[in-house]
Each structure stands twice: as structure tokens, then as C-alpha cells.
C-alpha positions in Angstrom: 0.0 0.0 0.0 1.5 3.5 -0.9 -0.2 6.9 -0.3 0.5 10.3 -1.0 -1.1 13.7 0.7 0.0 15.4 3.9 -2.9 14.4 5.8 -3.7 10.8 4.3 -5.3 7.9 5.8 -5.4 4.8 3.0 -7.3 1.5 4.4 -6.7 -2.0 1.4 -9.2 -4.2 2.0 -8.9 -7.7 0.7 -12.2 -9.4 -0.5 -11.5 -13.2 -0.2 -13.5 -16.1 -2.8 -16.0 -18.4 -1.6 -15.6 -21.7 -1.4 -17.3 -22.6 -4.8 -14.7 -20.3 -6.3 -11.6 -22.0 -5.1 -13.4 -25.1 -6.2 -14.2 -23.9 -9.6 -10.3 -22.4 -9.4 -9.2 -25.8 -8.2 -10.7 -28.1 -11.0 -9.9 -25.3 -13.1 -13.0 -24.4 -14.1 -13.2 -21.2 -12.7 -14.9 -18.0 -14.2 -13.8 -14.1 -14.1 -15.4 -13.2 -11.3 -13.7 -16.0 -9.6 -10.4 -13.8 -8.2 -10.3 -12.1 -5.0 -10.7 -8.1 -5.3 -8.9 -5.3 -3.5 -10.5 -2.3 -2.0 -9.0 1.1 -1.6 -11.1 3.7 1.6 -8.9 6.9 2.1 -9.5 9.7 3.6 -7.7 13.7 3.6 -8.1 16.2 0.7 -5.0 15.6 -0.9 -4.9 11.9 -0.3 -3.7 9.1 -3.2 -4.0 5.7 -2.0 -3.0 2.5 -4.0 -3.5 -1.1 -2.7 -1.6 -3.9 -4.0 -1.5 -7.8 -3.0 1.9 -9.8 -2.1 3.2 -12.0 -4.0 1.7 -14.6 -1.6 -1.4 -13.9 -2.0 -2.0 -14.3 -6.4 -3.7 -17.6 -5.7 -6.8 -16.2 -3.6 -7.3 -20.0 -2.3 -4.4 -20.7 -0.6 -5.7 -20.6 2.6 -8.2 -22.5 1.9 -6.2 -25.3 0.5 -3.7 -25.7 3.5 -6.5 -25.6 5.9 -8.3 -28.6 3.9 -4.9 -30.2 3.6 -4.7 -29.8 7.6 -8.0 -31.3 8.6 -7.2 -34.5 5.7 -3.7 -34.7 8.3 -5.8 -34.1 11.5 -6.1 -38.1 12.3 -2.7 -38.7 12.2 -2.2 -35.9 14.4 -4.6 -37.3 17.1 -3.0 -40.9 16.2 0.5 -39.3 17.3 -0.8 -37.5 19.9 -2.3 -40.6 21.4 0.8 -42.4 20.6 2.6 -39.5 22.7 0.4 -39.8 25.7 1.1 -43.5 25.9 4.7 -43.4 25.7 4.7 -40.5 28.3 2.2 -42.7 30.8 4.4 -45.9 29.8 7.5 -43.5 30.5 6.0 -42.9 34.7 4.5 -45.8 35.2 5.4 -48.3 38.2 7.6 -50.5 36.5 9.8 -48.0 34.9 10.0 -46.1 38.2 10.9 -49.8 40.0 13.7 -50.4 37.2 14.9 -47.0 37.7 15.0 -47.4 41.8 17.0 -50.7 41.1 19.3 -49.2 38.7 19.8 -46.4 41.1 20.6 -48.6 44.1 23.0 -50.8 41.9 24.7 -47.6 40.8 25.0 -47.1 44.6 25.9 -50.4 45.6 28.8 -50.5 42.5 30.0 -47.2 43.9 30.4 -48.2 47.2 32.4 -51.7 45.9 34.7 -49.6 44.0 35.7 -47.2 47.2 35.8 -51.0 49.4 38.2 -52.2 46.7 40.3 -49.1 46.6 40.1 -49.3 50.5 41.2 -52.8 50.2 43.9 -52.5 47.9 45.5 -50.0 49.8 45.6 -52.3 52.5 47.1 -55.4 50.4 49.7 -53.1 48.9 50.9 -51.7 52.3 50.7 -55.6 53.9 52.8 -56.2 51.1 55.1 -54.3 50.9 55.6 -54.9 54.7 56.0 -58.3 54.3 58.9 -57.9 51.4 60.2 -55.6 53.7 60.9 -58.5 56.2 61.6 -61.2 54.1 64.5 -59.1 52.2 65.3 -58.7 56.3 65.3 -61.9 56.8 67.3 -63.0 54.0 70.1 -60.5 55.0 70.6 -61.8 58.5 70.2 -65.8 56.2 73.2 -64.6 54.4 75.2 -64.0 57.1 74.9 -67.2 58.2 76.0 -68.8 54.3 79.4 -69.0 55.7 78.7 -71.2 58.8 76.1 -73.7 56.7 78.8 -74.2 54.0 81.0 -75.0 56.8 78.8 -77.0 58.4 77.8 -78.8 55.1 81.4 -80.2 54.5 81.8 -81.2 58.4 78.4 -83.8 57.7 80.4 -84.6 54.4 83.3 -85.6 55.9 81.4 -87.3 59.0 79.6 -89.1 56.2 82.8 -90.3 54.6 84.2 -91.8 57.4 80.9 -93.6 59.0 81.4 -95.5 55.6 85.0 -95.8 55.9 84.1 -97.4 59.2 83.9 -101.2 57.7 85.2 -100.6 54.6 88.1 -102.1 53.0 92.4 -101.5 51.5 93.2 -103.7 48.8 96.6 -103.8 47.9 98.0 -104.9 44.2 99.5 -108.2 45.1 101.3 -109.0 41.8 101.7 -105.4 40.8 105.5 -103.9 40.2 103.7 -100.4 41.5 102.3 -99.4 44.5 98.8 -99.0 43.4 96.3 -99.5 46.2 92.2 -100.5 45.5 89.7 -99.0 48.2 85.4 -100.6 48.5 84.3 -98.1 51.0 81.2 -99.9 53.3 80.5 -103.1 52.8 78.1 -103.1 50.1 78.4 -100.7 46.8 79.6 -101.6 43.1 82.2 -98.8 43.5 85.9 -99.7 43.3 88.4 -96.4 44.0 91.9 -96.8 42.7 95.3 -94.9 44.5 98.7 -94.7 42.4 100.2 -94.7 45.8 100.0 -94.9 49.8 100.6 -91.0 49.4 98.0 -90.5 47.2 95.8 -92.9 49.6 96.6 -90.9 52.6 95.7 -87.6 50.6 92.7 -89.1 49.2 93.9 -88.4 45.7 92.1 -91.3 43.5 93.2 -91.6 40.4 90.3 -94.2 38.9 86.7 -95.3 39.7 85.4 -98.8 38.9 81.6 -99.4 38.4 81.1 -102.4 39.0 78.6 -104.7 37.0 76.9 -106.4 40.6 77.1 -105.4 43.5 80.4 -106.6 45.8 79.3 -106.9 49.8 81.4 -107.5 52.9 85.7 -106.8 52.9 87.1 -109.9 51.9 87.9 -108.3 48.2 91.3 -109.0 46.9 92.9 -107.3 43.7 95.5 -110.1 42.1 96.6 -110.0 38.8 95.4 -106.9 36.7 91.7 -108.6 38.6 89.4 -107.6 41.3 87.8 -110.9 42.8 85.0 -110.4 44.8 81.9 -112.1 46.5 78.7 -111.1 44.7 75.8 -109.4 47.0 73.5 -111.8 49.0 74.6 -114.7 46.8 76.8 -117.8 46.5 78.7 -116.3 43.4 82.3 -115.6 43.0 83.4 -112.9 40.5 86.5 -112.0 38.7 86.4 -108.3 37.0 89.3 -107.3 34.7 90.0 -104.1 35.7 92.0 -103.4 32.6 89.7 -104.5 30.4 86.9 -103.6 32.5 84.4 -106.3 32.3 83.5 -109.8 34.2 86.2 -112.3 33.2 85.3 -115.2 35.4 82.6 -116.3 37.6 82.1 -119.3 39.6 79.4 -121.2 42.3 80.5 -122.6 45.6 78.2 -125.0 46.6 78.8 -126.1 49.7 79.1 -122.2 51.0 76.9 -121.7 53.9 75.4 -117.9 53.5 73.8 -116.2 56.0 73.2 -112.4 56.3 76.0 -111.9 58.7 80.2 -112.7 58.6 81.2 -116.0 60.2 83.4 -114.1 61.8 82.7 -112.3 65.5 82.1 -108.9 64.1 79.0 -110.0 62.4 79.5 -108.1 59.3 78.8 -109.3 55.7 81.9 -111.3 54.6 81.0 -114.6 54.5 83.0 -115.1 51.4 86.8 -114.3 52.3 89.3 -113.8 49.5 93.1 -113.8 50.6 96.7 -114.2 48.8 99.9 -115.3 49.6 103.2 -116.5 47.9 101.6 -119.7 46.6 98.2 -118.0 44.7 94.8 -117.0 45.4 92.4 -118.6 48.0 88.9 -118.1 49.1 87.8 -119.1 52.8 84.3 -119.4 53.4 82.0 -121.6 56.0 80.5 -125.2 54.8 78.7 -127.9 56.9 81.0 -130.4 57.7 78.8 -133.9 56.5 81.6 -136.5 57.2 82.1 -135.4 60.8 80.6 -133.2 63.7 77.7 -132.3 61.1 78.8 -128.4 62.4 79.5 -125.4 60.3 82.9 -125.2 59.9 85.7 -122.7 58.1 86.7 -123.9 54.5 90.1 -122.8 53.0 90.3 -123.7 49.1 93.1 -122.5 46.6 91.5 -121.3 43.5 92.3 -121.4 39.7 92.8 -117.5 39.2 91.3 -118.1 35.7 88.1 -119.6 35.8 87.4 -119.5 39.7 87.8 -123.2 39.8 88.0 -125.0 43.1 89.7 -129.0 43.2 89.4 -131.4 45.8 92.9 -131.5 46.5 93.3 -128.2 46.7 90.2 -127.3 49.6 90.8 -128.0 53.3 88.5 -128.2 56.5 89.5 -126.8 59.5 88.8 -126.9 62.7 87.7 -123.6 62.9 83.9 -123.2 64.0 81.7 -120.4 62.6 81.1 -117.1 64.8 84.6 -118.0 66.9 86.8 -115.7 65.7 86.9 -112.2 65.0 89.3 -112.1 61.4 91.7 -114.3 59.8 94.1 -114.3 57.0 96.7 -116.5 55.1 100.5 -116.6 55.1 102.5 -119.1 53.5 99.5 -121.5 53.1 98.6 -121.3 56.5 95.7 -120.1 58.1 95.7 -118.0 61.0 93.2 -117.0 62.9 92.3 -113.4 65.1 90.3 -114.4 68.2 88.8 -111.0 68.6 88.1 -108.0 66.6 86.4 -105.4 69.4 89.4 -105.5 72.2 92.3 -103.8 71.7 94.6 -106.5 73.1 93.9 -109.7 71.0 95.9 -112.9 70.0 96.4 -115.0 66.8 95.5 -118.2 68.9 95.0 -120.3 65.6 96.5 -121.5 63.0 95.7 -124.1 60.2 98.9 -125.5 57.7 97.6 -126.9 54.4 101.1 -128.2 54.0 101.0 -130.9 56.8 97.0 -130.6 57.2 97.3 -130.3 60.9 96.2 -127.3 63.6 97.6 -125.7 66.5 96.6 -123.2 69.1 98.8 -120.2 69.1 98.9 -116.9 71.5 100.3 -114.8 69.2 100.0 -111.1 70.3 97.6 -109.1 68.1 96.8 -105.6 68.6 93.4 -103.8 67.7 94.5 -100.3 68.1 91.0 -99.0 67.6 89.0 -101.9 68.6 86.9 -102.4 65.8 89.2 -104.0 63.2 86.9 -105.7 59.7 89.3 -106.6 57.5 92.8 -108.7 57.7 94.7 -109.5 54.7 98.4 -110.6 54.3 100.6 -108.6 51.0 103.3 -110.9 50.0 105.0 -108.4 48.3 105.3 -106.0 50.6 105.6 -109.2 53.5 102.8 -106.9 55.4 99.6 -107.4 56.9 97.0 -104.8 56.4 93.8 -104.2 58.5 90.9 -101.6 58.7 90.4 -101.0 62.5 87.4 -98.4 62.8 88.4 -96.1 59.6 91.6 -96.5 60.6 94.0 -98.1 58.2 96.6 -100.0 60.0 99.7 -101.8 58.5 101.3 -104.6 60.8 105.0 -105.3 60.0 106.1 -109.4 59.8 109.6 -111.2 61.1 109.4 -114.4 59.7 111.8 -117.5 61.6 113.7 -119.2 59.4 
């Protein structure tokens, strides 16, 4: 609307179509009285008024089209508006507000675990570190102490060592041109040390180890020829072991040995199978049941074959020795002599047996068990010696022979 005039007062007035005209306009049927008119009132003696429509308003049934198109939408409206009051009931009723009280005490609960664990963890790491604190305590005072267990340690070493070298057994080389000496420690083992020397004996410098095939038991080894003879453990066997060689180069059976568990000999050890050597060869003394007389267990001496262990009739003696009499013997010149104790000091060689003449005699020969507990005798004819094993001691007797 423009107007023109110093006192002017314009007034547009827009006359809008009936509905049969924006029906007629809408199935385009419409006539020319079917378009909405404008009106112009003004007032003022110099007043010019002009009225025009916007843009907006060309199509005169506008209005009345979106208000149609409104009421044709109106039942989806209400649909969603229902649709919004049952979601919005749904949203505050009981159920939903009993979830929601849950989840709020679980948040609760969950909050209060997490400040328990951080409580807790505090605790675990402070209980910790207190106890690494005493154990790194602990371990420093332990240390301390290293010195003393090591030292202990080798003292029950040693200790050890010589409980076994309490029954064990020196075998000297008895055809040897060295000096080589063979050491069974204990009286059971498959073990056989070897000693260049006496020297290297006394400073327990071995200089070979023999594992033995079977088991040897008791101390009546002997080493005799480049071989160790020995009894077999718990049995009636007789073994020769080639020690250069290293393997089992004869074995034999005595028959008529009676074996117990202990030594016929006082000491009750586990030598019932004696090996000895002297100037004339290798012999084995062992206990039998004399059959032909007393019916008694009596003291066999029988030169063997050194080769295959082989025993002959003319060659095996009975003495008059009786089983669990005497305390050791040993052989010298094909006679048998016989210990009478092994736990006094002051004994006496009060028997003797000669395979030359086969006759016996009672002797009191002095004998001395310097340590009272003496488990091995055995004669070296090349050194003209006797050798013994009194209580981990290792004795050597010196020998005047009468011409």
C-alpha cells in the first residue's frame, strides 16, 4: 500500500472467494469473477492511496487449500498425539520407576564396591610391601649365616665319609710292580676307588673309579693280577672283574658255602665269602657244613684257579675252625691264622691251620686292635705286610718271619 497527501489515511481491503470459487479455481473451471478483489477507503483532501497484493497472495485460495490439507492430516495428528500420551504414561509408570529405583541402588551399591576395593587395595599393597620388607630382612641376617652352613655342610660330608670308611676295605696290588692301592668303601656298593700310591691314599687323591657290574658286599675283596675278585651281594657267586679291560672275566658257584646275612666271623659283618693271597696264589675261605664229621659249620680254605674260579678237591681244606669264633683271619705261607677278637684292643692270633702238613695248633700270638673295631685282615706278599681296617683307621702290621 503507498499513499500520497499530507494528511492521508489509506485502508486495502482484501475481498477473499468463496468456497465454490476456489473449487471452480481448483478443477480449473473457474470464471472471471472467480479472483479475489482489493479495495481502496482513504481519507484527507490531498490523499492518493493505491492497494496492491503480495506475492503470496496471487492464488486467492491458498488458505483454503492448506486448511483442507490440515484437517485431511488431522487423524494422524490425534494418532500421534495418542501415541505421545502412551509413551509419556508408559515413560512414569510403576515398573519404569521400579527399574529405575533398582538401577539407582546398583549404581550405589557398585560405587560403594569400588571405594571397598580401593580401601582394600591399599591395605594389600601396604601388607605387602611390609612383608617384602621382612623377608629381604630376613634374608640378609640368612646370608650372614652362608658362611657357617657351607661350613657345616662339608663337616656332615666328611662325618659321612668316614661312617662308611668305618667297615670298609684297602686292597693292595699283590702282583703289581707299582704301588697301586684299591679302596670298596662300606661293605656293600659296586664302587671300586683306585690310589697310584699310599701317598696319594693318605691324601685321598684317586686316580680311577670302577663301576662295577653287581654289587660286591662284605671286605674280603682282593685285587690279584690286573683282577678284582670279589663275592657277589646276597649270593653264592664268586666274580673275577678285569680291571684293565673292564668287564666280568670269570665267575664261579661254591656250593657247599653256607650264607647267612652276617660274617662267620665275631664282628657279624657281611663277609661270609673271604678272598686272601699269599706266595703260593689266590684262595677263598668261606664256611660249609661239615657232612663227614661233627655235622657243624665249619671254616673252608680252598686255593682257587685264578682263571676260571675253579675250586679241586685236593686243593680245599676243613679246618677246625667253628663259625662265629673268631673275630678275622688271614693267610701266610699257606697257613691259616686265625684273630680271636676284633672289638678288644689287646687280641691274640691263637689259631692257625697248615695246608702243607694238614694239621692245627693253638697259638697266642699277640695281636693288637689299636681301635678296637678291626673288619678286615689281609696278608701282602709283596710287601711281607699285613694290612687291616680297625674303625676307619688303616693299620699296617710289620712281619719277622723264623727261618
Amino acid at each position: 500500500m503507498t499513499s500520497e497527501g499530507s494528511d492521508c489515511r489509506c485502508k486495502c481491503i482484501l475481498r477473499p472467494l468463496s468456497k465454490d470459487a476456489c473449487s471452480r479455481v481448483r478443477n480449473g473451471s473457474m470464471r472471471v469473477e472467480d479472483f479475489y478483489t482489493v479495495e481502496t477507503v482513504s481519507s484527507g483532501a490531498d490523499c492518493k492511496c493505491s492497494c496492491t497484493a503480495p506475492p503470496s497472495s496471487l492464488n486467492p485460495c491458498e488458505n483454503e487449500w492448506k486448511m483442507e490439507k490440515l484437517k485431511k492430516q488431522a487423524p494422524e495428528l490425534f494418532k500421534l498425539q495418542s501415541m505421545v500420551d502412551l509413551l509419556e504414561g508408559t515413560l512414569y509408570s510403576m515398573d519404569l520407576m521400579k527399574v529405575h529405583s533398582y538401577i539407582s541402588k546398583v549404581v550405589a551399591q557398585m560405587n560403594t564396591l569400588e571405594e571397598t576395593i580401593k580401601t582394600n587395595l591399599s591395605r594389600e599393597n601396604d601388607f605387602m610391601k611390609e612383608s617384602v620388607l621382612h623377608l629381604t630382612n630376613q634374608m640378609k641376617r640368612y646370608e650372614n649365616y652362608s658362611d657357617i652352613m657351607i661350613s657345616i655342610k662339608k663337616e656332615i660330608s666328611n662325618l659321612g665319609y668316614q661312617l662308611l670308611q668305618k667297615d670298609a676295605a684297602a686292597v693292595p696290588e699283590s702282583k703289581a710292580q707299582d704301588d697301586r692301592i684299591y679302596v670298596t668303601n662300606y661293605y656293600y656298593g659296586n664302587s671300586l676307588v683306585e690310589f697310584r700310591s699310599l701317598d696319594n691314599f693318605k691324601q685321598g687323591r684317586w686316580s680311577n673309579l670302577y663301576k662295577l657290574p653287581y654289587n660286591w658286599i662284605g671286605t674280603g675283596h682282593v685285587v690279584y693280577r690286573g683282577a678284582f675278585y670279589y663275592n657277589r651281594a646276597f649270593t653264592k657267586n664268586i666274580i673275577k672283574y678285569d680291571l684293565k679291560e673292564r668287564y666280568v672275566a670269570g665267575w664261579a658257584l661254591l656250593h657247599d658255602v653256607v650264607y647267612e646275612d652276617t660274617t662267620p666271623w665275631k664282628w657279624k659283618g657281611h663277609s661270609d665269602i673271604d678272598f686272601a693271597v699269599d706266595e703260593s696264589g689266590l684262595w677263598v675261605i668261606y664256611p660249609s657244613v661239615d657232612y663227614d664229621y661233627s655235622q657243624q659249620e665249619v671254616i673252608v680254605l680252598s686255593r682257587l684257579d685264578p682263571g676260571d674260579l675253579s675250586v679241586r678237591k685236593e686243593t680245599t681244606w676243613k679246618t677246625g675252625l667253628k663259625r662265629n669264633t673268631y673275630g678275622n683271619c688271614f693267610i701266610i705261607c699257606g697257613i691259616l691264622y686265625a684273630v680271636d677278637t676284633y672289638s678288644q684292643k689287646e687280641g691274640q692270633i691263637s689259631y692257625a691251620f697248615d695246608t702243607h702238613t694238614d694239621t692245627e695248633a693253638e697259638l697266642r700270638l699277640p695281636f693288637l686292635n689299636h681301635y678296637a673295631f678291626t673288619t678286615q685282615v689281609d696278608y701282602n706278599p709283596k710287601e711281607k705286610v699285613l694290612y687291616a681296617w680297625d674303625n676307619g683307621h688303616q693299620m699296617t702290621y710289620g712281619l719277622r718271619f723264623v727261618v
